[in-house]
C-alpha positions as CSV (number, residue, x, y, z in Angstrom):
1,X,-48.0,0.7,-123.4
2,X,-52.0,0.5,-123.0
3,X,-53.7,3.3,-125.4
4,X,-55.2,4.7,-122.3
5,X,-51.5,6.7,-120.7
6,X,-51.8,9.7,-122.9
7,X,-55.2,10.5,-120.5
8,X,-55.2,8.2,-118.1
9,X,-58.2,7.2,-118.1
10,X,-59.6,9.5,-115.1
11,X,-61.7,11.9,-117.1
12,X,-64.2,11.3,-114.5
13,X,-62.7,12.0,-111.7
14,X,-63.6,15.4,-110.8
15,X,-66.9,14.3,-111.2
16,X,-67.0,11.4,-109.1
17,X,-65.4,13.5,-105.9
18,X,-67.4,11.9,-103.2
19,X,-68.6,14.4,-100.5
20,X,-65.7,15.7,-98.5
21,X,-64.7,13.6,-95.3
22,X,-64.6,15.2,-92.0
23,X,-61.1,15.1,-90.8
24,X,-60.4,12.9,-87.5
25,X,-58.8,16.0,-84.3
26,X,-55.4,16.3,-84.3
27,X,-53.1,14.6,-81.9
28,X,-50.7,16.1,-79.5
29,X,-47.5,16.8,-81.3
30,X,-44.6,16.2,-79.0
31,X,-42.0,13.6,-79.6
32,X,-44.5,12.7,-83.0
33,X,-43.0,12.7,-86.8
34,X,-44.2,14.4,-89.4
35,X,-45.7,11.2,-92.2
36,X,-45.7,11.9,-95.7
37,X,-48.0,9.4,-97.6
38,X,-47.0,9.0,-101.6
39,X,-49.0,6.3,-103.6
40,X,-49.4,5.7,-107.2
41,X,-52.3,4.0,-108.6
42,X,-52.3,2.0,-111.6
43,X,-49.0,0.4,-111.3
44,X,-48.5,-0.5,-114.6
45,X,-45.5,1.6,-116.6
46,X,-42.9,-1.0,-116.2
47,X,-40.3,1.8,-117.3
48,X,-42.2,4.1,-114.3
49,X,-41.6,0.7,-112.1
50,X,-37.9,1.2,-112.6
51,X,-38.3,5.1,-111.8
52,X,-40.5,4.7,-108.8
53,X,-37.9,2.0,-107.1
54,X,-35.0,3.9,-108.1
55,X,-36.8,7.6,-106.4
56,X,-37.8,5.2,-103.0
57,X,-34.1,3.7,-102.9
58,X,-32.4,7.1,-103.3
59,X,-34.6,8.8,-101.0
60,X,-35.0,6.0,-98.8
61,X,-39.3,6.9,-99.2
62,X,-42.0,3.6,-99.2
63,X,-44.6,3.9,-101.1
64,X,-48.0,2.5,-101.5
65,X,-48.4,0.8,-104.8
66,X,-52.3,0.9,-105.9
67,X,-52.2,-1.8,-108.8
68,X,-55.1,-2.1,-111.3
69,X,-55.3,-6.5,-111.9
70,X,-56.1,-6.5,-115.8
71,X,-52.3,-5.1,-116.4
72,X,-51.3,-8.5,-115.0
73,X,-53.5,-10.5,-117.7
74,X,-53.6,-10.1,-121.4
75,X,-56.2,-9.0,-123.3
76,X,-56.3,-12.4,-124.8
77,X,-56.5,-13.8,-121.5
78,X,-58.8,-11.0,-120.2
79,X,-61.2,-11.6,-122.5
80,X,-62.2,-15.1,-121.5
81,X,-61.2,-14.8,-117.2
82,X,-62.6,-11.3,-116.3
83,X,-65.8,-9.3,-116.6
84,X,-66.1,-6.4,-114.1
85,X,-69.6,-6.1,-112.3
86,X,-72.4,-4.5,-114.7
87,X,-70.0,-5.3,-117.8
88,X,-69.4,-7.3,-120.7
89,X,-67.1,-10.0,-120.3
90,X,-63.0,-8.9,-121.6
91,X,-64.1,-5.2,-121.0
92,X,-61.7,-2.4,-119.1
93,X,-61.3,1.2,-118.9
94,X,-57.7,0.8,-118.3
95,X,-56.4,-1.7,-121.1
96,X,-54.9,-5.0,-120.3
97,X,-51.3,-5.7,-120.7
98,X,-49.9,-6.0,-124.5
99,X,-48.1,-9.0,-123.8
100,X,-46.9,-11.6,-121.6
101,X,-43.1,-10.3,-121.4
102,X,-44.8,-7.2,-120.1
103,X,-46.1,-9.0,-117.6
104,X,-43.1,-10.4,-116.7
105,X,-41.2,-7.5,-115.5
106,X,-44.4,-5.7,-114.2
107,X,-44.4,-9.5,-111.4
108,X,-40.8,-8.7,-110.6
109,X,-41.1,-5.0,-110.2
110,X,-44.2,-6.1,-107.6
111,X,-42.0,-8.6,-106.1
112,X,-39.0,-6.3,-105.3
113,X,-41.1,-3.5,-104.3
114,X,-42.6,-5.8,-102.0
115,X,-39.2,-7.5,-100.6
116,X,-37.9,-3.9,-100.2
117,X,-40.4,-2.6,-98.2
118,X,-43.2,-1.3,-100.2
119,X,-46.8,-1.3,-99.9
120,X,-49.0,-3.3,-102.5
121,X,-52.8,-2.4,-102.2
122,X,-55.5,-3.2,-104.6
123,X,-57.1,-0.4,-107.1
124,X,-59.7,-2.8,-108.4
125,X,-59.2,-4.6,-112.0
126,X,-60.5,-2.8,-114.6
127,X,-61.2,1.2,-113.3
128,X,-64.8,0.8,-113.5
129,X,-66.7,3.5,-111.5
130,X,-68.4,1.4,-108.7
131,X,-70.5,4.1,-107.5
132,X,-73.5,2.0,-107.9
133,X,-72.0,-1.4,-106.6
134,X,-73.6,-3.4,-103.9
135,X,-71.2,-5.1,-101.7
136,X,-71.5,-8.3,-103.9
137,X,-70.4,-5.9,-107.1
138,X,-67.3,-5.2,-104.8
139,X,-66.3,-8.6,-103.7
140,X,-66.6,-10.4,-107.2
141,X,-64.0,-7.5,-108.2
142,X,-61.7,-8.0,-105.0
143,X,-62.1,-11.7,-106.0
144,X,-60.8,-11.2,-109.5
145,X,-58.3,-9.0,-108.5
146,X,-56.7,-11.7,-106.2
147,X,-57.0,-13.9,-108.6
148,X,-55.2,-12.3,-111.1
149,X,-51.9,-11.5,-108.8
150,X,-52.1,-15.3,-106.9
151,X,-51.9,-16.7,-111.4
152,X,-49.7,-13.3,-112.3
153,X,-47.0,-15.8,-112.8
154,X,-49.0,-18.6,-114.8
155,X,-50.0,-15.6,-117.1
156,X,-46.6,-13.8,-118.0
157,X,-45.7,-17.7,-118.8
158,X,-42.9,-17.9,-116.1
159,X,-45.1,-19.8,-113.5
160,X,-41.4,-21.9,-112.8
161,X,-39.7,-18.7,-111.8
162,X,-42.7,-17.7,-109.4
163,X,-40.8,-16.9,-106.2
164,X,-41.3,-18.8,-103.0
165,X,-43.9,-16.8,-100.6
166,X,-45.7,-15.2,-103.8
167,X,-48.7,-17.3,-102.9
168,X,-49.1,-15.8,-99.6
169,X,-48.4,-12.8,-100.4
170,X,-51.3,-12.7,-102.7
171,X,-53.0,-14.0,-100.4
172,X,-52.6,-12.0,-97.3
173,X,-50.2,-9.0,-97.6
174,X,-52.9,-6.7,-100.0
175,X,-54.6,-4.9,-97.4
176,X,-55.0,-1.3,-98.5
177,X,-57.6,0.0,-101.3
178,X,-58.4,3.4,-103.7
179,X,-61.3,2.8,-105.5
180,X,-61.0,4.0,-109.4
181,X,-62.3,7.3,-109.5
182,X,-62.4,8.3,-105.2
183,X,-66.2,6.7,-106.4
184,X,-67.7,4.8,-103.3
185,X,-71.2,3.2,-102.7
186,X,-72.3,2.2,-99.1
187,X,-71.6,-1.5,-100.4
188,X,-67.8,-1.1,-100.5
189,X,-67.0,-0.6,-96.7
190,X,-69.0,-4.3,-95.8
191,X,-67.1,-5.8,-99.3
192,X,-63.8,-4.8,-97.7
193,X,-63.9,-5.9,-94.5
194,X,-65.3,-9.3,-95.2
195,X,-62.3,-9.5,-98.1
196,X,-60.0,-8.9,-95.8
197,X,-58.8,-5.5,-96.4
198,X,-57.6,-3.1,-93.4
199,X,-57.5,-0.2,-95.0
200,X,-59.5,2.4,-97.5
201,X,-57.6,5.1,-99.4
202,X,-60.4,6.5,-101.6
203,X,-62.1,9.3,-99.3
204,X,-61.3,13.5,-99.9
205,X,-60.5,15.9,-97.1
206,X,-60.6,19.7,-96.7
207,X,-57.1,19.3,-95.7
208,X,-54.3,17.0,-94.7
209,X,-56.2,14.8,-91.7
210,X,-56.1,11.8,-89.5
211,X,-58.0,8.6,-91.2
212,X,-61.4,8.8,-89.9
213,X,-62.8,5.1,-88.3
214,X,-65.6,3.6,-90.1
215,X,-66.8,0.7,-88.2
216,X,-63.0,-0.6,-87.2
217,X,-61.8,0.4,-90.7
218,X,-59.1,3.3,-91.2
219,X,-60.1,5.4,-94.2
220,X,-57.7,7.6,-95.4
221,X,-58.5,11.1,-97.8
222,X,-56.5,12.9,-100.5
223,X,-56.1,16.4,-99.0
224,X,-57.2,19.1,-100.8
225,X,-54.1,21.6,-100.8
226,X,-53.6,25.5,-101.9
227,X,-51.7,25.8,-105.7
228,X,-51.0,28.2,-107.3
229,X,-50.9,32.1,-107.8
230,X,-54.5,32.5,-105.9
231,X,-53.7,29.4,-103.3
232,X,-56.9,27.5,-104.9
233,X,-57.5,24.7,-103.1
234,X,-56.7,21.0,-105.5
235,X,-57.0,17.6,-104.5
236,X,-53.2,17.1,-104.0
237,X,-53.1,14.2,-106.8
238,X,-51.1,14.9,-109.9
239,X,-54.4,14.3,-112.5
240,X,-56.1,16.7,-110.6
241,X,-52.8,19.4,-111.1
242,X,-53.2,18.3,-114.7
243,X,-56.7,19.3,-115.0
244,X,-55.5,22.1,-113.0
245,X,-52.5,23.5,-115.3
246,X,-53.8,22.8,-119.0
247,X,-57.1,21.5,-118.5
248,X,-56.2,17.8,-119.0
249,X,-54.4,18.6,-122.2
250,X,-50.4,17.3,-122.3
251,X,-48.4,20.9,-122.9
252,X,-44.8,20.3,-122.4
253,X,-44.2,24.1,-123.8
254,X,-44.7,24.8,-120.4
255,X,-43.8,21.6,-118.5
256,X,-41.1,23.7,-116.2
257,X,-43.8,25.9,-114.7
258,X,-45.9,23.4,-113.9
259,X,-43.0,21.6,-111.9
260,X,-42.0,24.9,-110.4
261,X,-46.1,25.5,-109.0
262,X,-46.1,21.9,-107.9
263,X,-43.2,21.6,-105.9
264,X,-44.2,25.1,-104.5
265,X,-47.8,23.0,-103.4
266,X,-46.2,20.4,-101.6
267,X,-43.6,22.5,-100.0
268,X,-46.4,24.5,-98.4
269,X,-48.6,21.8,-98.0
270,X,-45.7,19.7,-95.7
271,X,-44.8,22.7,-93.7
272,X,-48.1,23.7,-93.1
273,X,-47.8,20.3,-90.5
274,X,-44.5,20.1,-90.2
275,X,-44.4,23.4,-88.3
276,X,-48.0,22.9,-86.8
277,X,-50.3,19.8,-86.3
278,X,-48.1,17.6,-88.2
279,X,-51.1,15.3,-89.7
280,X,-49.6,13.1,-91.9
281,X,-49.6,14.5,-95.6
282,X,-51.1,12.3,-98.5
283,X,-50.5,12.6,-102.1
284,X,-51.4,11.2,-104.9
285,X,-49.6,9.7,-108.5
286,X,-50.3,7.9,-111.5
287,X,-47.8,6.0,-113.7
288,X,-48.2,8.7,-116.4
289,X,-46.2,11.6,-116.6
290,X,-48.4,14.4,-117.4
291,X,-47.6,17.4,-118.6
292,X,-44.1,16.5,-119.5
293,X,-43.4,15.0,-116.4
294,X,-43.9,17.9,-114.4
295,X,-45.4,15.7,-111.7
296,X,-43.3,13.6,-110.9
297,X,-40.3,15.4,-111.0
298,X,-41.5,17.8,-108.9
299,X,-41.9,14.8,-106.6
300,X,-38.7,13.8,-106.8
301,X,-37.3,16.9,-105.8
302,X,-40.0,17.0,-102.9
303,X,-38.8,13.8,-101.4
304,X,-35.3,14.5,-101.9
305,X,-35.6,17.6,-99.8
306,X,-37.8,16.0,-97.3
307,X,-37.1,12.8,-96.5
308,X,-33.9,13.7,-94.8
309,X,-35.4,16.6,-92.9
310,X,-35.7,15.8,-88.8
311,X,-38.3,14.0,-87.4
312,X,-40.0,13.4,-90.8
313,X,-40.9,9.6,-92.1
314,X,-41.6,9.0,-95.9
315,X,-43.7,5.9,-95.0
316,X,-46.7,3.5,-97.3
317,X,-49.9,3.8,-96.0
318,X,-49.4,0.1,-94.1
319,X,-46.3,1.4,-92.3
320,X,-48.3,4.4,-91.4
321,X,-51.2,2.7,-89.7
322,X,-49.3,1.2,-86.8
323,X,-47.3,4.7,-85.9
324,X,-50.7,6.4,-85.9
325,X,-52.2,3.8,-83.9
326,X,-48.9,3.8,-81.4
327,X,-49.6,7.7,-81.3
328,X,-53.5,7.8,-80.6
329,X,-52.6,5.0,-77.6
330,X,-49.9,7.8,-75.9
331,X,-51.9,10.5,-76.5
332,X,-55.3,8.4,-74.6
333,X,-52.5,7.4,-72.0
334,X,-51.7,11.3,-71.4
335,X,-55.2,12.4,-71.2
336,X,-55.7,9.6,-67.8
C-alpha cells in the first residue's frame, strides 16, 4: 500500500476548511425519506474495496466513491503522463499505485461498484490543494483524471479484459466531485461545469442541509455534527474524528471508545432529521482505518441499524439529486 495510509495524507485539512456554506430552507416533510449520504474518498485500499462492497451489499447502502486518478497509474507510469498544476512532473501527495496487479483489482472493484449501483465521482489525481487554481489549473486536472480511468485498463496491463461500456463510462458517468482538502478557488465552479460535472461535494455546513445552487450546479457540504462528551461540533468526516480523538495519532489502546463516541455521533446526528427536517445526512470516509478501525466500524454498525429503518434511503450522492429535485418540484406544486 502507498506510504501515505498510516496519515492519509489530510494533514491540511483543518486548515483548508473553506468558509461555512449557508444551508439551502428545509422542505416540507410529508410523505419525504430521510437520505443518508456515505462517500469515501481516495478509493484506493483494494482490501477496503472488498469491505466497502461487502458493507453496501449487506446493508443494501450506495455509496459515492470519490477516487484519486494516480492510484490507477504507476509511479513508473506517473512519472512520465502526469504533472498536477503548479507541480513537477511524476509528483503526488497521495502515492501512485505500487504495481500494475494492484491496479488490476482496484479496475474491477470500480467496475462492480459501478454495475451494482454505486456512484463514481472524481477526487482529483494527485490531492494537491487547488486553492489557488484558476479554472484552467482545474480542467488540466479533470483532464488527467479522465484520462487515467478511460487507459486504467491499458495501465494494469489487462487492456484485453477491459469490459464493454468502460469507455463510456469514463466518459460520461463521473459526474460528482470533492476537492482534496474541502480547498476551492472561484476557478473550480466554471472548470466543472464546462467538464461536464453535475455535481460539487467539497463545501462545509453548520449542519446537515439541502445543496445550495450555484449557478445550476448542486453543491453539497459535510455537516458539522455534535461528538462527544461536550456535543462539540466536528465535520462529520472520519479524519476529522481522528484529529478529534488522538490528535491525528493511530491509538488502537483505545480504539473501542472511539467506535462507541462515533456511532453515538451519527445516531444523534440521523435522528436529529429523522424525527424533524429530515435533510439528508452526509458523511464522510477515507480508505484508511484510523484509529484501529474505529471509523468504519462504527459505520457499519450505523448503516446496519439504519438502512432498514422506515422511510429511510441509504443512497450515492447521484441517486440523491433526482429525489431532491422530485421533492423541491412537490413542495413548489403545494405552495401554488
Amino acid at each position: 500500500m502507498p506510504r501515505f495510509l498510516a496519515a492519509p495524507g489530510l494533514a491540511l485539512a483543518l486548515a483548508l476548511v473553506p468558509a461555512l456554506a449557508q444551508a439551502a430552507q428545509p422542505l416540507a416533510t410529508a410523505g419525504r425519506k430521510q437520505l443518508v449520504l456515505i462517500s469515501f474518498d481516495g478509493a484506493h485500499d483494494n482490501r477496503l474495496w472488498e469491505k466497502s462492497l461487502e458493507m453496501g451489499k449487506r446493508t443494501g447502502a450506495h455509496f459515492t466513491y470519490f477516487l484519486s486518478c494516480t492510484f490507477l497509474m504507476t509511479r513508473a507510469e506517473g512519472g512520465k503522463t502526469y504533472q498536477a498544476p503548479g507541480q513537477k512532473a511524476g509528483r503526488s501527495n497521495v502515492g501512485f499505485a505500487q504495481s500494475r496487479e494492484e491496479i488490476q483489482a482496484r479496475v474491477r472493484h470500480i467496475w462492480q461498484a459501478h454495475q451494482t449501483g454505486h456512484d463514481i465521482g472524481s477526487h482529483a489525481c494527485g490531492h494537491f490543494d487547488g486553492k489557488g487554481w484558476s479554472a484552467a489549473d482545474w480542467t488540466q486536472e479533470f483532464t488527467a483524471f479522465h484520462t487515467a480511468l478511460l487507459n486504467a485498463w491499458k495501465a494494469g496491463g489487462i487492456e484485453g479484459e477491459e469490459p464493454q461500456g468502460w469507455a463510456d463510462f469514463a466518459a460520461n458517468d463521473i459526474k460528482g466531485f470533492r476537492a482534496p482538502y474541502l480547498s476551492l478557488s472561484d476557478g473550480l465552479l466554471p472548470a466543472l461545469k464546462k467538464t461536464g460535472f453535475t455535481y460539487d461535494a467539497s463545501l462545509v455546513t453548520k449542519g446537515p442541509g439541502w445543496p445550495s445552487d450555484a449557478d445550476g450546479m448542486p453543491r453539497f457540504g459535510l455537516p458539522l455534527i455534535p461528538e462527544g462528551p461536550q456535543q462539540r461540533r466536528v465535520i462529520g468526516m472520519d479524519y476529522n474524528l481522528f484529529i478529534r480523538h488522538s490528535m491525528g495519532v493511530e491509538n488502537r489502546k483505545d480504539s473501542a471508545l472511539f467506535e462507541e463516541r462515533t456511532l453515538d455521533a451519527y445516531r444523534k446526528a440521523f435522528e436529529a432529521q429523522y424525527e424533524g427536517g429530515r435533510i439528508p445526512l452526509q458523511l464522510g470516509f477515507h480508505f484508511v482505518e484510523m484509529n484501529g478501525g474505529a471509523y468504519w466500524r462504527a459505520l457499519d454498525r450505523f448503516l446496519t441499524e439504519t438502512c432498514s429503518k422506515p422511510d429511510v434511503a441509504c443512497v450515492s450522492y447521484a441517486e440523491a439529486l433526482p429525489l431532491i429535485g422530485d421533492e423541491k418540484k412537490a413542495a413548489e406544486a403545494a405552495s401554488q
